[in-house]
C-alpha positions in Angstrom: -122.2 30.3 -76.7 -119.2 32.5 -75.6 -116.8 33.6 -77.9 -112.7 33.8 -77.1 -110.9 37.3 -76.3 -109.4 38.7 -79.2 -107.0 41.6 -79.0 -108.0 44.8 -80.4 -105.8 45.1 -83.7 -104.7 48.1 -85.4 -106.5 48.8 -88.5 -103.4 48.1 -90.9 -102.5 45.0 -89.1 -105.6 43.6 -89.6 -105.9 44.5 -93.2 -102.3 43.2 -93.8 -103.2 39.8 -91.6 -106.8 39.5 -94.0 -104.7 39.4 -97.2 -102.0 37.3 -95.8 -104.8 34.6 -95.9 -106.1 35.6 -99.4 -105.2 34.0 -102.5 -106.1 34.2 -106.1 -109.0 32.1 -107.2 -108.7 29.3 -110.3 -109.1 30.4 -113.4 -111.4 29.7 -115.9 -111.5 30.7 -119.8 -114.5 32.8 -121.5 -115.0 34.6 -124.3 -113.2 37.8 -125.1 -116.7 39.4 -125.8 -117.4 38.3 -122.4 -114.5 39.3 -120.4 -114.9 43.2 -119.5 -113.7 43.4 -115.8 -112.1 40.5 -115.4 -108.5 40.3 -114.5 -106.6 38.4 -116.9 -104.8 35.4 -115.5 -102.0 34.4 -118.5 -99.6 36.3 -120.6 -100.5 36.6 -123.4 -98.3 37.4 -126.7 -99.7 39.0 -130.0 -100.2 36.1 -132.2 -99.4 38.3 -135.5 -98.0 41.7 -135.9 -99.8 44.7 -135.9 -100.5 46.5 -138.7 -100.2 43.0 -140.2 -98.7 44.9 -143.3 -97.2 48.5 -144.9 -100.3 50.4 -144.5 -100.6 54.0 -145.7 -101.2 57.2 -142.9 -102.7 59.4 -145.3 -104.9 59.8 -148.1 -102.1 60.5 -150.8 -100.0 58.1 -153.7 -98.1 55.0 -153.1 -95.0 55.8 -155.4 -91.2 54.8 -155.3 -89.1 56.8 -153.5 -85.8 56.8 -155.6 -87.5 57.6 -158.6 -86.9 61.3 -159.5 -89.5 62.0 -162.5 -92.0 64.1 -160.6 -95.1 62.7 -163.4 -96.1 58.7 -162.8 -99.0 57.2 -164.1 -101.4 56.2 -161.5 -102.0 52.4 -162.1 -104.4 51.9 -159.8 -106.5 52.6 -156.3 -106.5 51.3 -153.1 -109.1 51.4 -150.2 -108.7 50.2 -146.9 -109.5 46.7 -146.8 -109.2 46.6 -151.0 -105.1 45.4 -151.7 -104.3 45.6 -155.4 -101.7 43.6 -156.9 -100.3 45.6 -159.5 -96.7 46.9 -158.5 -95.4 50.1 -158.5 -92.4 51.2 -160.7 -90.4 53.6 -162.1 -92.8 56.5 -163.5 -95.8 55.1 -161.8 -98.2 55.5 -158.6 -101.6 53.6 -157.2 -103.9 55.9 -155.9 -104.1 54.6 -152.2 -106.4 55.8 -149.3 -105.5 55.6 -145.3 -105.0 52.2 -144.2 -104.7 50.9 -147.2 -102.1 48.2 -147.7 -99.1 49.4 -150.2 -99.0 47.5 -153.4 -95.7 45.8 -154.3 -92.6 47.9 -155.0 -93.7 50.9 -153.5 -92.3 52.3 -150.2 -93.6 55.6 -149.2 -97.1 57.5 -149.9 -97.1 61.0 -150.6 -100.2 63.3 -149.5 -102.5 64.3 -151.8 -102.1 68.0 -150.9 -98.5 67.6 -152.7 -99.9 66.5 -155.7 -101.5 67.6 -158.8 -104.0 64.5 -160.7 -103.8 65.4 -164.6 -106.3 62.9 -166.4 -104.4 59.3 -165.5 -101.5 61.0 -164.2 -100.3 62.4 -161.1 -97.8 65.2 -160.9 -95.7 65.0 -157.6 -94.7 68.9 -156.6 -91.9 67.9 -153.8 -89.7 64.8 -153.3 -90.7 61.7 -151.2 -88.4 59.8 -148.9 -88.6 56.2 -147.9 -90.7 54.9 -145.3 -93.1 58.3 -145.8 -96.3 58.3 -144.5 -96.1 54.5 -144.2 -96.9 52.7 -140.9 -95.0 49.4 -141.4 -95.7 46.0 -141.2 -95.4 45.1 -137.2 -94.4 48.7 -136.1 -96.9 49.2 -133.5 -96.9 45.2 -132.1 -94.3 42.8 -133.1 -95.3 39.2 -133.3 -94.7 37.4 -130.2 -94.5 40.6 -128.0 -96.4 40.3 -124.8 -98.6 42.9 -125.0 -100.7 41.7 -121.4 -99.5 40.6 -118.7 -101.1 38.8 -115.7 -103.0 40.8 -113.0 -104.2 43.1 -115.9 -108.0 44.6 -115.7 -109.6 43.5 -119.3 -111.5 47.0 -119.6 -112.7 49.0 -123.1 -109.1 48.8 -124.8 -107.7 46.0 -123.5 -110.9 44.1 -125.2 -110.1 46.0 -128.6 -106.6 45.1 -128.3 -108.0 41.6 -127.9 -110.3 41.6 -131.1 -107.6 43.4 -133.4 -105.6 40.3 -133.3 -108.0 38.0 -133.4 -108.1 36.8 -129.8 -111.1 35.5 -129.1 -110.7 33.5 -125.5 -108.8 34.2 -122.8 -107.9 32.8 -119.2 -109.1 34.9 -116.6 -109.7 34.5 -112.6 -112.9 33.2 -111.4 -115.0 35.7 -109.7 -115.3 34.6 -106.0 -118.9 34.2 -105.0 -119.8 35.7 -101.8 -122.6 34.7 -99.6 -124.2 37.5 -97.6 -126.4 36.7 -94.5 -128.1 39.4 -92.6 -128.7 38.3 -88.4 -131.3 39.4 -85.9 -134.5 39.0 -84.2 -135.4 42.7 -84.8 -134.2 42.1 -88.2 -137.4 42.0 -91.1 -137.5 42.2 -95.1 -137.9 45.6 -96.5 -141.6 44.7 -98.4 -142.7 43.6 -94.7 -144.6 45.8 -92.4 -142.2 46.8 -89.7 -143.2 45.7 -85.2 -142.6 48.0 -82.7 -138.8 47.6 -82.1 -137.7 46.1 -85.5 -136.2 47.6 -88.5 -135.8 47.0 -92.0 -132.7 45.0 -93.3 -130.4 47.8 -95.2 -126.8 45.7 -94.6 -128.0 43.2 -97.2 -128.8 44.8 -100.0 -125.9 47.0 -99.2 -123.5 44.4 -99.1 -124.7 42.7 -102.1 -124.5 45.9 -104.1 -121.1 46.6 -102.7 -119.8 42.9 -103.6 -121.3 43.3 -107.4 -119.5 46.5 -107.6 -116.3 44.7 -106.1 -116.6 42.1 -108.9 -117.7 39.4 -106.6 -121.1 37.6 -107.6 -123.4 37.8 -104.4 -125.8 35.1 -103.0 -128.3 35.8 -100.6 -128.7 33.9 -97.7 -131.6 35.9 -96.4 -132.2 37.0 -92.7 -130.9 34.4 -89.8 -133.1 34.8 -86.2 -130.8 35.0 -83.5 -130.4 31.2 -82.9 -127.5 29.0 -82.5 -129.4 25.9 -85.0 -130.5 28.4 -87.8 -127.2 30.4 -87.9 -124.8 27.3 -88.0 -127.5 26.1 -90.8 -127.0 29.2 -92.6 -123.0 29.8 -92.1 -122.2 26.2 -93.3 -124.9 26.8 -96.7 -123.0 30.1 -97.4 -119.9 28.3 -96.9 -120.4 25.3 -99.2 -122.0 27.5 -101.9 -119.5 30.2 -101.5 -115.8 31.6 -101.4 -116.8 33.9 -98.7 -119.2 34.2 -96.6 -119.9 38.1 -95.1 -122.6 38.2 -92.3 -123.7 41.3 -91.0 -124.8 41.9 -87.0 -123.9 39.0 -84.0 -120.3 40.4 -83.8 -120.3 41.8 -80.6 -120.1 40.4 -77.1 -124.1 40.3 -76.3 -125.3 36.6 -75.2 -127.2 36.6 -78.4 -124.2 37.4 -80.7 -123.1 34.2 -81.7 -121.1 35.0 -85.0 -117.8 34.5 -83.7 -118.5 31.5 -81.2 -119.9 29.4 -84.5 -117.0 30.4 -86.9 -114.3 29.6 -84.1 -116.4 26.4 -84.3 -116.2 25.9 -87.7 -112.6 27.0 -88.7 -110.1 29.7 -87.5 -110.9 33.0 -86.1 -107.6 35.4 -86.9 -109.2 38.8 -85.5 -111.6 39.8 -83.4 -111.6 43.1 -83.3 -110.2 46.1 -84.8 -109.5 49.5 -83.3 -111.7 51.1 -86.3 -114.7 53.5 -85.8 -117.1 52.5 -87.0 -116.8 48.9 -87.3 -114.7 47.9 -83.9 -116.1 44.7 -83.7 -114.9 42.7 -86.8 -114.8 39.2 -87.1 -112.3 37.7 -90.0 -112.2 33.7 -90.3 -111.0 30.7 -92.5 -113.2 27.8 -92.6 -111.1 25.5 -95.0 -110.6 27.1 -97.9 -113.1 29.9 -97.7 -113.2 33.4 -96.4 -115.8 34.6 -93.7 -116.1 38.1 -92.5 -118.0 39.0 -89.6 -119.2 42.6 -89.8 -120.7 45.0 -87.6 -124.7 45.0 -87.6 -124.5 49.1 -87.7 -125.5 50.3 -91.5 -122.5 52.7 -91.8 -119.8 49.9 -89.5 -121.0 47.6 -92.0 -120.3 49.2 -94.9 -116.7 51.3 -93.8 -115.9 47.1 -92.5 -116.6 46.4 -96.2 -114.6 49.2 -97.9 -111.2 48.9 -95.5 -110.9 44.8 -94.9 -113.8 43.0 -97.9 -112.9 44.3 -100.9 -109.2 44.3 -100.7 -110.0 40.8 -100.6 -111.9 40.4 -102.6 -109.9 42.0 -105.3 -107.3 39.8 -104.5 -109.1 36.5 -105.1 -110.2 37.8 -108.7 -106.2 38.2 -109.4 -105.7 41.9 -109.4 -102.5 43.6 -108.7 -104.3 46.8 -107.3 -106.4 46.0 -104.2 -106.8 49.2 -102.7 -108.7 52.7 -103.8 -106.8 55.1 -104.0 -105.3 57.7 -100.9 -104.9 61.2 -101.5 -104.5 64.0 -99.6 -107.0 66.5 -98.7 -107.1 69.9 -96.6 -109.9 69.7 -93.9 -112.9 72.8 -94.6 -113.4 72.5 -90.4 -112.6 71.0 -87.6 -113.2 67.4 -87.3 -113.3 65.9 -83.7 -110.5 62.7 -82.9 -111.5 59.2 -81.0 -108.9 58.8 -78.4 -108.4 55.4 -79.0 -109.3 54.2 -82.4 -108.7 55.6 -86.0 -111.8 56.8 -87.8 -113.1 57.0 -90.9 -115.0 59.6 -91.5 -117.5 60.0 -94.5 -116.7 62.7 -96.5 -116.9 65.0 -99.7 -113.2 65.6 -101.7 -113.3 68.5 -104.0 -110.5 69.3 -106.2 -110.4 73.2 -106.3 -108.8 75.3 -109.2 -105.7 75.9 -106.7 -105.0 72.1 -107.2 -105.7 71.1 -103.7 -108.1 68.3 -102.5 -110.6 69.9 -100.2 -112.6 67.9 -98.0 -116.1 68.3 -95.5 -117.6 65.6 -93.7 -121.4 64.3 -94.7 -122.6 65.9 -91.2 -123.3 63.1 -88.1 -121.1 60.2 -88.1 -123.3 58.0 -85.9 -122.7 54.3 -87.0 -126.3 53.8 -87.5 -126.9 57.1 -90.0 -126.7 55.2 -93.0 -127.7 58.3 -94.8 -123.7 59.7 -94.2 -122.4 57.5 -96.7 -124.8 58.7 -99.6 -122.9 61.5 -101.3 -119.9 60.4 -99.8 -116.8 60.1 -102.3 -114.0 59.3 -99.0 -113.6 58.1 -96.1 -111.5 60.5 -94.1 -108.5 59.5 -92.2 -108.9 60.6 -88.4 -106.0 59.3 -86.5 -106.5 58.2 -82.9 -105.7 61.1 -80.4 -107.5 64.1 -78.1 -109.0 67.5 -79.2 -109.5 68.0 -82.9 -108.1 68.4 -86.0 -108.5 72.3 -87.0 -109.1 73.2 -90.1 -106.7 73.6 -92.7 -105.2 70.2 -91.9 -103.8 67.8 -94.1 -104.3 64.2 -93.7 -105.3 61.2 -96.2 -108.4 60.5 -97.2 -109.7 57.0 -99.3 -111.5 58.1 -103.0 -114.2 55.5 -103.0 -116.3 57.8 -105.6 -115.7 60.3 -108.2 -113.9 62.7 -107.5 -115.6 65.9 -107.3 -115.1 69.7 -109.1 -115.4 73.0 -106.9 
């Protein structure tokens, strides 16, 4: 099989042309308790106010504010979560601890440390005004405000926001299942011994880790030998079980590289290539309604493919409204070498030093295969196209795909 000529697209373009083809997934609902990380789909309003009453700040006395006699007779106490009917009036005071809801009639606390308890009486030693150390009914949420809004990561306090008002479903987007096939004669499992002149798959397991961490839910569709039968079985599985498919290796323009020939088979091929090192020779297809990505066979292609043009995507079908890590800028330790006629990304270590710049080294070799450059890595270094080198002391941008680190 021979695949079509594609021309060799600028990295943004190609990126901007993937997500042009992207599109939110449906949505489903789950249970609040079982929504951390997914991206909430509908508005949603608070259903009652919050506090859902007058609730004390402080430990102290519910009292009436316009009442001037500075003794009262303490009625009763409150404890969060223990209301008390008995109102306050004129002369009087409940005892009432933070959170606790004020009885009737009252309408300001006082703290404790301005008061002076005498048997069943409290002496007040300074005036109270209204509204005093009271957190009032609906003050923090009003009922009916929208207090999420679509697009919105459901993370630690997002969930707590959802249980304080007794939320306990919501409507997210569907996670996009992504099958990931690895292809290759010289291609075995990592528990296998190893022939002369094969290697161990690393892509898959890569890629599967790199789509869980995306928030896609990975399928494997195991290793496919370089023939054109198996691999069209394969492709159509992952594509009928799957909203993406992401194969690794049979990209190029070898005569047994037969990625793109069977996707332009299947559906639409929209880029061939990309003028990105590593990871030049890129496939990106729609077969119906699913998503394939063809990546490089190269460890380090592989994954840098995965980081620029996948997980965008990915984010995108899950419904968030950021796609993309974030870009800072960082001040090169050393020269860093240019590709004349492709952008790079380089793997690299950001530090943020005490003069508050971003400082930045590469892992060492950059060799597509050296899979071992992108363990430490926190960036991928923005090298423009161009001759000679950057020097030293440069600034460019650089992706965070890590922590950032502390000198």
């Amino acid at each position: 099989m021979a695949a079509k000529t594609y021309p060799l697209l600028p990295v943004e373009e190609a990126a901007a042309l993937i997500l042009q083809h992207t599109a939110p997934l449906g949505t489903e609902r789950v249970r609040a308790s079982e929504a951390y990380g997914r991206v909430l789909a509908r508005e949603l309003r608070a259903p009652i106010p919050m506090p859902p009453f007058d609730a004390s700040t402080v430990d102290g006395y519910a009292v009436l504010s316009t009442d001037s006699s500075p003794r009262r007779q303490v009625l009763a106490v409150i404890t969060a979560g223990r209301p008390v009917a008995t109102p306050v009036a004129a002369g009087t005071a409940v005892r009432i601890m933070t959170g606790g809801p004020l009885p009737p009639g009252a309408d300001a606390v006082i703290m404790q440390e301005y008061t002076r308890q005498e048997d069943s009486t409290v002496v007040l030693q300074r005036a109270v005004r209204a509204g005093e150390n009271v957190n009032p009914r609906g003050a923090d949420i009003a009922e009916g405000q929208v207090v999420l809004t679509p697009g919105t990561p459901l993370g630690p306090a997002e969930l707590g926001l959802l249980a304080s008002l007794g939320v306990t479903e919501v409507e997210v987007y569907r996670r996009p299942r992504v099958a990931v096939l690895s292809t290759g004669d010289e291609i075995v499992e990592a528990d296998q011994e190893v022939p002369y002149g094969a290697i161990r798959d690393s892509n898959r397991p890569s890629l599967m880790a790199a789509v869980r961490e995306a928030g896609g839910e990975p399928l494997s569709l195991g290793i496919a030998r370089d023939d054109e039968d198996v691999q069209r079985r394969l492709i159509r599985q992952g594509l009928e079980q799957a909203d993406v498919l992401l194969t690794s290796g049979g990209v190029s323009v070898g005569t047994r590289d037969l990625i793109k020939p069977l996707l332009e088979e299947l559906g639409t091929v929209y880029i061939g290539q990309v003028a990105l090192k590593p990871g030049k020779p890129l496939t990106f297809a729609r077969v119906g309604e699913r998503l394939a990505f063809g990546l490089p066979g190269n460890p380090v292609s592989s994954l840098v493919s995965f980081e620029v043009f996948v997980r965008p995507a990915l984010r995108k079908l899950q419904g968030h409204a950021r796609l993309h890590r974030p870009t800072v800028e960082v001040v090169l330790e050393h020269d860093v070498r240019k590709t004349p006629d492709r952008t790079e990304y380089q793997r690299a270590i950001v530090t943020y030093h005490p003069d508050g710049t971003l400082r930045a080294r590469t892992t060492g070799s950059q060799a597509s295969s050296r899979l071992l450059s992108m363990v430490g890595a926190n960036a991928l270094l923005h090298v423009p196209p161009g001759q000679g080198v950057l020097p030293a002391g440069t600034r460019t941008r650089a992706l965070l795909v890590g922590e950032l680190l502390t000198a």
